[in-house]
C-alpha positions in Angstrom: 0.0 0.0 0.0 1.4 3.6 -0.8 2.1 5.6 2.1 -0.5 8.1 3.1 -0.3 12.0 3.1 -0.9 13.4 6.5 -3.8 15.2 7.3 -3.7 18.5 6.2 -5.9 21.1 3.9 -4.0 20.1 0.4 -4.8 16.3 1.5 -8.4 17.1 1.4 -8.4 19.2 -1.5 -6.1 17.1 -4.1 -6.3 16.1 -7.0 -6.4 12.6 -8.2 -3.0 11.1 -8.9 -1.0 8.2 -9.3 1.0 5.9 -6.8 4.5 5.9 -8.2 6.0 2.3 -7.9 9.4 1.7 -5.9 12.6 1.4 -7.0 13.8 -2.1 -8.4 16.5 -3.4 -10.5 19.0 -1.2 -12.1 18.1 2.2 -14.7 20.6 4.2 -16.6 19.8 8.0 -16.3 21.4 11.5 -17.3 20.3 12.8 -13.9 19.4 11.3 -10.6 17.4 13.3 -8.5 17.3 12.7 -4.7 14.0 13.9 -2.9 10.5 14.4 -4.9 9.7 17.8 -3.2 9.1 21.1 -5.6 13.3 21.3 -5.5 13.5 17.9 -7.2 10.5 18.3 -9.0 11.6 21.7 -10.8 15.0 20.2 -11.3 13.3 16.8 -12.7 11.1 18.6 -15.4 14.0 21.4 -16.5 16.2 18.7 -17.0 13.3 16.9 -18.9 13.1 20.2 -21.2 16.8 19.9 -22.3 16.7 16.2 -23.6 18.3 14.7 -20.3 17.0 11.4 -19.3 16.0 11.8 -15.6 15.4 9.6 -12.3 13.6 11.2 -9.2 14.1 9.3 -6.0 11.5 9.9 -3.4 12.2 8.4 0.6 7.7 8.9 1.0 5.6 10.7 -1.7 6.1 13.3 -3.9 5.5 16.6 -2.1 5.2 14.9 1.1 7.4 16.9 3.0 7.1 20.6 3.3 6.0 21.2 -0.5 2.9 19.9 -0.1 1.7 21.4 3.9 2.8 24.7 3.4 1.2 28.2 2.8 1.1 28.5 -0.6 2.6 31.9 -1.1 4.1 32.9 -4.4 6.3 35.7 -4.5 9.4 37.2 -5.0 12.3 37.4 -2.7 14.4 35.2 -0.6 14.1 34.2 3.1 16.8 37.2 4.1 16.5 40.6 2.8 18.6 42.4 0.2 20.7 44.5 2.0 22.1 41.4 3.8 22.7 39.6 0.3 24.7 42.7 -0.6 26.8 42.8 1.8 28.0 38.9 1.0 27.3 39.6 -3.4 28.1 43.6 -3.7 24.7 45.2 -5.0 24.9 43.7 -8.4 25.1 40.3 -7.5 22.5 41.3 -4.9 20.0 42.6 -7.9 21.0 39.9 -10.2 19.6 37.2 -7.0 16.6 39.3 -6.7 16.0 39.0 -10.9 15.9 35.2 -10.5 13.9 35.2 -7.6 10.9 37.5 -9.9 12.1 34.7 -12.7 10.9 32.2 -10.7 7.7 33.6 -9.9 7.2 33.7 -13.7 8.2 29.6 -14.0 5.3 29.0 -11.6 2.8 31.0 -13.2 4.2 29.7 -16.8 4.2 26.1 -15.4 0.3 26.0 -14.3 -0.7 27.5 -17.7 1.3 25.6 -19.7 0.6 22.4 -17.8 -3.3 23.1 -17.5 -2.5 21.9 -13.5 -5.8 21.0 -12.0 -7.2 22.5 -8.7 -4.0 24.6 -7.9 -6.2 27.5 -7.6 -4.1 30.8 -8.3 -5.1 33.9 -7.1 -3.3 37.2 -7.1 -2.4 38.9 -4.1 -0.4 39.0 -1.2 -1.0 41.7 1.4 2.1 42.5 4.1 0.1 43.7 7.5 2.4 45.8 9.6 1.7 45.4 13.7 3.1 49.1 14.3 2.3 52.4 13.0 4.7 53.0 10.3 3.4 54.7 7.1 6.3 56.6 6.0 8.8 53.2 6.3 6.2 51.8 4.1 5.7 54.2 1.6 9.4 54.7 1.4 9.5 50.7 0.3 7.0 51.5 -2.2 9.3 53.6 -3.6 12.5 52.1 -3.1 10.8 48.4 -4.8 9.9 51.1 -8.0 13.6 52.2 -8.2 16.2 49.0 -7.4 13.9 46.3 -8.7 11.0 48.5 -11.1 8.6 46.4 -9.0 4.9 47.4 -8.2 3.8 47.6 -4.6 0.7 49.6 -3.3 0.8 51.4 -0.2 -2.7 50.6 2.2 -3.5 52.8 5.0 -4.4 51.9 7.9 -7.9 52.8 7.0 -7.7 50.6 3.9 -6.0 47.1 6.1 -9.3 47.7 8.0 -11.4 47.4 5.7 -10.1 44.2 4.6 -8.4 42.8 8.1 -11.0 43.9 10.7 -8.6 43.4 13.7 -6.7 46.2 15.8 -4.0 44.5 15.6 -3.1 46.4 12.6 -1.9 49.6 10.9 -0.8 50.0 7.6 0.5 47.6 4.7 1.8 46.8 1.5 -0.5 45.6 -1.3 1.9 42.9 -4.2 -0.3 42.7 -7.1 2.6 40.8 -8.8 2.8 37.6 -6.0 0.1 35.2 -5.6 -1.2 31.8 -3.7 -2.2 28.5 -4.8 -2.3 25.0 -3.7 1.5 24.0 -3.5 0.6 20.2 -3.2 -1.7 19.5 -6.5 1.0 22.2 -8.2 3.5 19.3 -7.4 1.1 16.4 -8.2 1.0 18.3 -11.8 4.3 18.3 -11.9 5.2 15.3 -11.4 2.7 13.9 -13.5 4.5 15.9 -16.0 7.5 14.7 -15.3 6.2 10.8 -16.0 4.4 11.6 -19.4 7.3 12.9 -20.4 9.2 10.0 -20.0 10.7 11.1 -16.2 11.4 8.0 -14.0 9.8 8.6 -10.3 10.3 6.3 -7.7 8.5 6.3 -4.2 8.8 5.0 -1.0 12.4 4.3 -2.0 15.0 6.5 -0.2 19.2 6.5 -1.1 20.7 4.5 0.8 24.1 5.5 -0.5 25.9 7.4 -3.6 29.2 5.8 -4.8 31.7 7.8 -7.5 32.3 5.7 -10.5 33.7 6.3 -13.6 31.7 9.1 -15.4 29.4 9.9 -13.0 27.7 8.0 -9.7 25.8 5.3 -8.4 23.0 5.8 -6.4 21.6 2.7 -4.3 18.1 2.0 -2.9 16.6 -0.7 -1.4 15.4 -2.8 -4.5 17.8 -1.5 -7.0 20.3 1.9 -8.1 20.3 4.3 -10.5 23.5 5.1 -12.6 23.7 8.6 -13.7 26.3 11.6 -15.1 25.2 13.8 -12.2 23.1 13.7 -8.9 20.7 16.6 -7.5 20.0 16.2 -3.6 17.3 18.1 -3.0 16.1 16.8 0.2 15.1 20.2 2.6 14.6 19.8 5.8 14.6 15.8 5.7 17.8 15.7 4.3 19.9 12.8 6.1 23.8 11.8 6.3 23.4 10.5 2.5 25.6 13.6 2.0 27.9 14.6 5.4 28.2 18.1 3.6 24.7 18.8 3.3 23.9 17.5 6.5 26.2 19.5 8.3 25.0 22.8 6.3 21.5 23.2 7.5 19.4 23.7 10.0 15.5 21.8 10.1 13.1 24.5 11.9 9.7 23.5 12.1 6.7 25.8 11.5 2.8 25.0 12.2 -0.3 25.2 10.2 -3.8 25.2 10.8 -7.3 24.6 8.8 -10.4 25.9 10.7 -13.8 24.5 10.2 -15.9 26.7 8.2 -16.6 29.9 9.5 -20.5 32.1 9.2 -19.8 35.6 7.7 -16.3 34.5 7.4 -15.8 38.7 5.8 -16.5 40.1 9.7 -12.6 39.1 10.1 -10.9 38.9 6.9 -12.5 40.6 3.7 -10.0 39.9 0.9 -9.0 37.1 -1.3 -5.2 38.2 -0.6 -3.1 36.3 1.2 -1.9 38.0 4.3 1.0 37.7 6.2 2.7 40.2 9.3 6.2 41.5 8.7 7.1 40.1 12.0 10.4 37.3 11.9 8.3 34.6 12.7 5.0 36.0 11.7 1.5 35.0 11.2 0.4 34.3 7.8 -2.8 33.1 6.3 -5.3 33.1 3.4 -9.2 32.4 3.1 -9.6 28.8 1.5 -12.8 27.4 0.4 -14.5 30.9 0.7 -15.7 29.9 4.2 -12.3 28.5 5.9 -8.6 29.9 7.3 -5.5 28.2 6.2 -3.3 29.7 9.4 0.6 29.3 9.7 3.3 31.0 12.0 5.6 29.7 14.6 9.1 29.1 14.2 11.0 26.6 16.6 14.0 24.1 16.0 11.9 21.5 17.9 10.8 19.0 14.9 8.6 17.1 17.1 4.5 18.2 17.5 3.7 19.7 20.7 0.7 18.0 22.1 -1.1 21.1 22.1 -0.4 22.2 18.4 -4.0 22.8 17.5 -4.7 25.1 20.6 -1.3 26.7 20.0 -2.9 27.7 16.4 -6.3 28.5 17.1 -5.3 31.1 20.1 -2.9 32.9 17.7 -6.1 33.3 15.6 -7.9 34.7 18.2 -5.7 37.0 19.5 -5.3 38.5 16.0 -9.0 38.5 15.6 -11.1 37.8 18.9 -14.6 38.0 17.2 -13.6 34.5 15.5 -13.0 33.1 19.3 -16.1 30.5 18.6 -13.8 28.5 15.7 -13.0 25.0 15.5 -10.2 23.2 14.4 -10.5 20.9 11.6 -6.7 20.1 11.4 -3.5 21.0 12.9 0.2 19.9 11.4 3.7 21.5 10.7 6.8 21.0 8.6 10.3 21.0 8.3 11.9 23.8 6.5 15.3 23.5 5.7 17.5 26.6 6.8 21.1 27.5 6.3 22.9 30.0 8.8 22.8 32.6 6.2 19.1 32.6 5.6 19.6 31.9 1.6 19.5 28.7 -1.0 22.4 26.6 -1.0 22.5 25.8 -4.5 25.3 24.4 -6.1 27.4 21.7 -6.4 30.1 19.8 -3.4 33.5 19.0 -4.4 32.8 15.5 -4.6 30.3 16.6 -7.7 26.9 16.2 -6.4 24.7 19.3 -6.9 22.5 20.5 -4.6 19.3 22.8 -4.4 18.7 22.8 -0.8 17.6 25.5 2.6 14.9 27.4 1.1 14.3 28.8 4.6 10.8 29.3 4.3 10.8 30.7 1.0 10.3 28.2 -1.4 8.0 28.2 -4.0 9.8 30.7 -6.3 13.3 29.7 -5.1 12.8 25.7 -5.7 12.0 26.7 -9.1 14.3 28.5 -10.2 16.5 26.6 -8.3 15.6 23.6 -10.6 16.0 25.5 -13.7 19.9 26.7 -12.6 21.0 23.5 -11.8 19.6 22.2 -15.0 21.2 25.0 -16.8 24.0 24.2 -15.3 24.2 20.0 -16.2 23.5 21.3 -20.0 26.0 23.3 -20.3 23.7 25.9 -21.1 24.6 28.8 -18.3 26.9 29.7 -15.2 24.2 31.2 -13.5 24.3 28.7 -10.6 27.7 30.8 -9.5 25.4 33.4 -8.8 24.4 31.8 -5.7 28.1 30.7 -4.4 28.5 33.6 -2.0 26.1 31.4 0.1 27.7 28.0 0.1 27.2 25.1 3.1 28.5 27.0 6.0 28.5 24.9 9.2 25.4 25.1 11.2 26.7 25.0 14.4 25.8 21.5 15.4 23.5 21.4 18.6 24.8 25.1 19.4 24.0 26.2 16.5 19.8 25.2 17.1 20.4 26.8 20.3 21.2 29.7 18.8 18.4 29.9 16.4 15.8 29.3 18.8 17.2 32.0 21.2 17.3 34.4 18.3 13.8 33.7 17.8 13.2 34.5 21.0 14.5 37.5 20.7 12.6 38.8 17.6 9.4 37.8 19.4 10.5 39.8 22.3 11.4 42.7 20.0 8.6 42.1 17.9 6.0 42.3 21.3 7.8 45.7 22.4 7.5 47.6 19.3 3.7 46.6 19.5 3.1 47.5 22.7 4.5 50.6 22.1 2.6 51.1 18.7 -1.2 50.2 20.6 -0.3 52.6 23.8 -3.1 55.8 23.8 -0.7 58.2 22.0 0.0 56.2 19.6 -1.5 57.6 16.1 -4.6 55.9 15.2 
């Protein structure tokens, strides 16, 4: 029997798909893809496109990871901001990043029309809800997105987040009428669907055991059977295992939660807009209107990759704080994820000296980095560009080991505290309303 999604909103919403068999005997590929999540997927189909014979390996289903449970948020940008990337690229390199990141955005959208991808549901919008008063920072984004980037961003007042948030727990924000959300999970069904009619090898339930050099390329091993192929991709995220020591020792899994409410009455007396919404906060809320009647809620960020007991309770009060007139909602399902983050905050993508390449930490920024992730790395393996060098300012720096968790979760701790002062100080009587 194929394993089973976990419970989640994209679980009861997908599309019908096939069970990919496991892995047996032996197959001769141009590329051998380790991990079946939007990474491998991306790098699957762009090798596909260039006439390279292609294996995807996959330890549970495609998408079953973090791909498929996660907000479905479409936009440009990496987990860090730009003037951070500068200071490791110089400002070119820095805009250069930022044009791949918009270029992935563009796959996505490309990839669901050309595809005709079933029940991903785009819709355009992503609103940024600020929890302090702070309308001439934001209008000087506005402007500043117009003049580095030529992006489009609209400035809300706090008036105008009102209208469409209906909670005091905001000011003002910033409209992108260039991002959107979807359903990440049937996106990757369609994808790898793709991947098979095009003559794409995917293998489930069938993790690497090991990769061995050989002449001309590798051998990847399986319970069942291998794979022998020019190049390997491990693009494993947060699940990623010792298969690789390098890899392993570059990134950091932080978990983040997500929950589904049971339909809500007059949903619109908390959230009127079909944008998705998130807070500029480090480890912020965001969430979208699903169904026209439900929430799909995320936030948290903690290095503990185990469920609290409470997970569901831990959701549904951050909904209620935000908005206290939902405070009758019930919980129809609760889960998290593991993210895979680097020390720097941005993709690791590129290739060890052993010659594995690797598409890896999307830090909570995903579905535009995996993609054009997949199409570099492809690029790359055709001989077609160098752009992949673009990203080796941000190569597989040590995470610190178990110090280096503790270090994450104390700087979350922190932002939170940070986070709760500036608020405080943003809701006190003099503050401007």
């Amino acid at each position: 029997m194929p394993e089973s999604y976990i419970d989640t909103y994209y679980r009861r919403s997908m599309a019908d798909h096939p069970a990919y068999p496991t892995l047996s005997a032996s197959h001769q590929v141009d590329v051998c893809v380790v991990g079946g999540g939007l990474a491998g997927l991306s790098t699957a189909t762009e090798c596909l496109q260039r006439g390279l014979k292609v294996a995807l390996l996959e330890r549970h289903r495609i998408a079953w990871g973090a791909s498929g449970r996660n907000g479905g948020f479409v936009t440009a940008g990496y987990a860090t901001g730009h003037a951070q990337i500068a200071r490791r690229t110089g400002e070119a390199g820095a805009k250069a990043l930022h044009d791949l990141s918009v270029e992935g955005v563009r796959i996505v959208r490309e990839n669901i029309d050309r595809l005709d991808l079933a029940r991903v549901n785009p819709t355009p919008g992503i609103l940024r809800a600020i929890r302090y008063d702070d309308a001439a920072g934001l209008q000087a984004e506005v402007a500043e997105a117009k003049r580095k980037f030529g992006a489009t961003l609209h400035y809300l007042s706090r008036e105008s987040v009102q209208e469409k948030l209906k909670s005091k727990a905001y000011f003002q924000g910033l409209y992108s009428p260039d991002a959107f959300h979807f359903h990440p999970l049937n996106y990757a069904l369609g994808l790898g669907a793709a991947v098979a009619q095009k003559g794409g090898l995917i293998f489930e339930q069938s993790p690497a055991t090991a990769i061995a050099r050989k002449a001309g390329g590798f051998t990847v091993t399986a319970a069942g059977g291998k794979i022998e192929a020019g190049h390997v991709v491990l693009c494993s995220g947060g699940y990623t295992d010792r298969l690789s020591p390098a890899l392993h020792r570059a990134y950091l899994p932080i978990a983040t939660y997500m929950l589904l409410t049971e339909p809500i009455a007059d949903i619109a007396r908390a959230i009127n807009t079909p944008a998705a919404v998130a807070d500029d906060r480090r480890a912020g809320d965001y969430y979208r209107v699903v169904d026209g009647n439900r929430i799909l809620w995320g936030g948290c960020i903690t290095t503990r990759t185990a469920d609290p007991a409470n997970l569901a309770e831990i959701m549904r009060r951050r909904i209620v704080d935000t908005y206290p007139q939902l405070r009758d909602l019930k919980v129809a399902a609760a889960w998290s994820g593991l993210m895979s983050y680097a020390r720097h905050l941005m993709p690791q993508i590129g290739r060890t000296p052993e010659g594995l390449w690797h598409a890896t930490g999307f830090g909570g920024h995903g579905m535009n980095t995996t993609t054009i992730a997949g199409r570099v790395v492809a690029e790359a393996i055709a001989g077609e560009s160098d752009r992949i060098k673009l990203y080796a300012p941000f190569g597989l720096d040590w995470n610190g080991g178990p110090f280096g968790r503790i270090a994450v979760q104390a700087t979350y701790w922190y932002l939170q505290a940070m986070d709760a002062w500036r608020e405080k100080g943003a809701h006190k009587p003099h503050a401007r309303p």
